[in-house]
N, C-alpha and C positions, 0 to 999 in steps of 0.2 A: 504493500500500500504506500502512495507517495504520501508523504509529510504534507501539513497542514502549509507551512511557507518554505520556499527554499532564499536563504540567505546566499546572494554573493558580496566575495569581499571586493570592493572598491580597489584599484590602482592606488597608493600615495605614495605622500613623499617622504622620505627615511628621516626623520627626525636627527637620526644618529649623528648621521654622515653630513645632511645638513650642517647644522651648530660648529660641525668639529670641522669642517673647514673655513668656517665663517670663523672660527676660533683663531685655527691655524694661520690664515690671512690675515687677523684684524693686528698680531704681531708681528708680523712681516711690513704690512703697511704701516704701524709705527716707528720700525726700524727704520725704515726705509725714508720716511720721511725726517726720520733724525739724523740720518748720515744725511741726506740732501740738504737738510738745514745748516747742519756744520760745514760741508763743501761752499755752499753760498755766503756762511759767516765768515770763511776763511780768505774767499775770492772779494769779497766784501774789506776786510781788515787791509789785502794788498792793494787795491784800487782798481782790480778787475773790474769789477761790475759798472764802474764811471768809465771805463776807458778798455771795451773789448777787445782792442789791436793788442793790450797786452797779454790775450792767450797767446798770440804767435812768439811774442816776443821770447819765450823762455827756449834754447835750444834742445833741451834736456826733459825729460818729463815732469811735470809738476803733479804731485801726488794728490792734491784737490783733486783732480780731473775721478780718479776712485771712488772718494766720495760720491763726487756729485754724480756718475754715472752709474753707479751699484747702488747709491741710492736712486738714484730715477727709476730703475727696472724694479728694483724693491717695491716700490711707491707703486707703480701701475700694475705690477702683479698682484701686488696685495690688495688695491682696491677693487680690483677685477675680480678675484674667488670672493671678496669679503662680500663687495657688495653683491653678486653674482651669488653666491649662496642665500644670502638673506633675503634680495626680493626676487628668488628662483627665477634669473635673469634668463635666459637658456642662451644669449648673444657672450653675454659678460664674461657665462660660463666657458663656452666655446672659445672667446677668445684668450682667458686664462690659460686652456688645455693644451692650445696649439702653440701661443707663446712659450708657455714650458717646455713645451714637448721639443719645438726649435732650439731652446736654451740646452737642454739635451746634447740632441745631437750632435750641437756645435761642440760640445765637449766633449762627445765621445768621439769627434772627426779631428777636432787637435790633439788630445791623449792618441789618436794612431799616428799622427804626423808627426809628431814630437818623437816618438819609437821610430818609426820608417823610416824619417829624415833628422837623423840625430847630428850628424855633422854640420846639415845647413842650419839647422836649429841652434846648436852651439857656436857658428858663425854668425848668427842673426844676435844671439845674447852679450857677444864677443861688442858689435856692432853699437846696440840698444848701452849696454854701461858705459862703453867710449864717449858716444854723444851724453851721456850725464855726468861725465867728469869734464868734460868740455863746459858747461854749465854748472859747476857744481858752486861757483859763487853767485849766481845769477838770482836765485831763488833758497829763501832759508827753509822752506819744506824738501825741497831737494838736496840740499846740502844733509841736512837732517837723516833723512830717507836712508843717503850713501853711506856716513857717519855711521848709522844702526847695521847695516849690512856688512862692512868693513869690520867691525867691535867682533858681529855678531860671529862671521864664518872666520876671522882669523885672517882676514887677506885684504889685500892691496891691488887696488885695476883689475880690470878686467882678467889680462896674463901676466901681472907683474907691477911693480912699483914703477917700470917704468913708463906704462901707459897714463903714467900726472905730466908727463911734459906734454898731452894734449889741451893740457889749461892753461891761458894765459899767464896765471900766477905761478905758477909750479915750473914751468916750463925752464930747461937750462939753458937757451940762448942766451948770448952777450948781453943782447939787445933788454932781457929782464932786468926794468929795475926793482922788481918784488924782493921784501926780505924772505920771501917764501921761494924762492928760487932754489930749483937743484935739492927740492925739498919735497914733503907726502904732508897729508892731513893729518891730525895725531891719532884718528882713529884708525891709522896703519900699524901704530906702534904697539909693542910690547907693550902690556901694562904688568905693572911692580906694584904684585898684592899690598904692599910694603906703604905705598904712598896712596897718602888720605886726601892730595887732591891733585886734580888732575893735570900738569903738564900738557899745554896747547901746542907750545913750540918743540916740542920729541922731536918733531919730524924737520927740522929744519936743517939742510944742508946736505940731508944722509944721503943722497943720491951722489956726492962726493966721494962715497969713501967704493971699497971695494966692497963688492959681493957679501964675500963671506963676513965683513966687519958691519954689515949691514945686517946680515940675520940674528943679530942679538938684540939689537933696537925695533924691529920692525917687522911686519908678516910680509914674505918676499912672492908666497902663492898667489894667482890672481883669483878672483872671486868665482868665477867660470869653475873653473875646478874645484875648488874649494866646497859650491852648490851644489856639483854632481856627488862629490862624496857626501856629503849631507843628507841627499837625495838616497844615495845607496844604503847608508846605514839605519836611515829613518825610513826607509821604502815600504813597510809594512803600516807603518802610523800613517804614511802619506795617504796611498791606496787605500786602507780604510776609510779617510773622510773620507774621498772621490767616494769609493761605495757609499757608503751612507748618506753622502749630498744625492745621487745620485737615484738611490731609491726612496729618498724625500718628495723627487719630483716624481718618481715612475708614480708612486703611492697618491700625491696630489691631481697628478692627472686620470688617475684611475677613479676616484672619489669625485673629481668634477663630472668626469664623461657617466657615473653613475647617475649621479644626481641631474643631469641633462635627458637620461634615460625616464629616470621617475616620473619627470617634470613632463616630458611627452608623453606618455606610460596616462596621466592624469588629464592632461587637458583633448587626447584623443576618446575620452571617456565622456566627457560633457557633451 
């Protein structure tokens, strides 16, 4: 005998999944708007934003440019799932998934290029720190940047200490009249656990002396190498984020394209 009523269940929309990327974006877009914020207060402090000719003017990278660009894709991804989850945008959504999903890719097409073409890649990094020792007085966010990366891996230029004669100041021609001549930044130098403060002029002159009286003052490796060993020893911690960035986004765009599903799943029902 049939039933008195047959109940069907309705098509909705997953509450779950919902909220929790509405959750997941609503911190991305405030990150994202806080690094934007700081890139623009930084670009602001130097006189960038009165006077735009001076983005060309630095020859070397200004490390604003990070901020203000990893916050901008921050910012528009996050507002995209955020608001895109909460008023089941099904456009918002789409466009979050594919965004992602290109951000992706792109990463997973330089991690093969990077492997494949590791020579020209190592030529290109060789290339990219030259031109920021070239500018390395131009800009105190770059000077800074080189500074933390020189301390950090223990080395000098790109191949060498003597990739500083690309800087005006550093440079040993005659024609320098820098007291920094025939000299490295001090965050080339050895530091001495010993001393409680820090010694600006270490590097001054050392390109005078020979080779070997030079490796006790100063890191004689270039930074190039210095990175791939880095790269080799920490290659487990590295590759882990990459995984885990990586299935952040696979997980986000699976959770969008669900929720796009729902969302038509419901309104082909009406």
């Amino acid at each position: 005998m049939p039933g008195k009523h047959q109940h069907f269940q309705e098509p909705g929309v997953g509450c779950c999944g919902k909220y929790f990327l509405f959750g997941f974006n609503i911190v991305f877009w405030v990150l994202g708007a806080l690094f934007l914020a700081i890139g623009l207060w930084a670009w602001g402090e130097k006189g960038v934003l009165s006077n735009i000719s001076a983005l060309t003017d630095l020859g070397g990278l200004d490390p604003v440019w990070l901020f203000v660009v990893v916050g901008g894709i921050m910012s528009v991804l996050g507002f995209a799932g955020c608001i895109g989850a909460l008023r089941e945008n099904t456009f918002l959504l789409k466009f979050f998934s594919v965004f992602l999903g290109l951000i992706f890719f792109l990463e997973l097409a330089t991690g093969i290029l990077v492997f494949v073409f590791k020579d020209w890649i190592r030529d290109q990094l060789n290339l990219f720190i030259n031109n920021n020792v070239k500018a390395y007085r131009d800009d105190i966010d770059l000077q800074n940047l080189i500074d933390f990366a020189q301390e950090y891996w223990s080395c000098c230029g790109a191949r060498g200490p003597n990739d500083w004669n690309l800087n005006i100041y550093f440079n040993c021609t005659d024609l320098n009249p820098s007291r920094e001549r025939c000299g490295v930044p001090f965050s080339c130098c050895v530091r001495d656990p010993a001393e409680d403060v820090l010694n600006t002029q270490c590097g001054y002159d050392i390109r005078l002396k020979l080779e070997l009286e030079q490796q006790g003052s100063i890191h004689t490796k270039g930074c190039v190498g210095q990175f791939e060993k880095w790269l080799q020893d920490n290659l487990i911690i590295v590759a882990g984020v990459f995984v885990g960035i990586a299935l952040l986004q696979i997980f986000g765009i699976c959770l969008a394209q669900n929720l796009v599903s729902d969302i038509k799943a419901v309104k082909a029902n009406w």
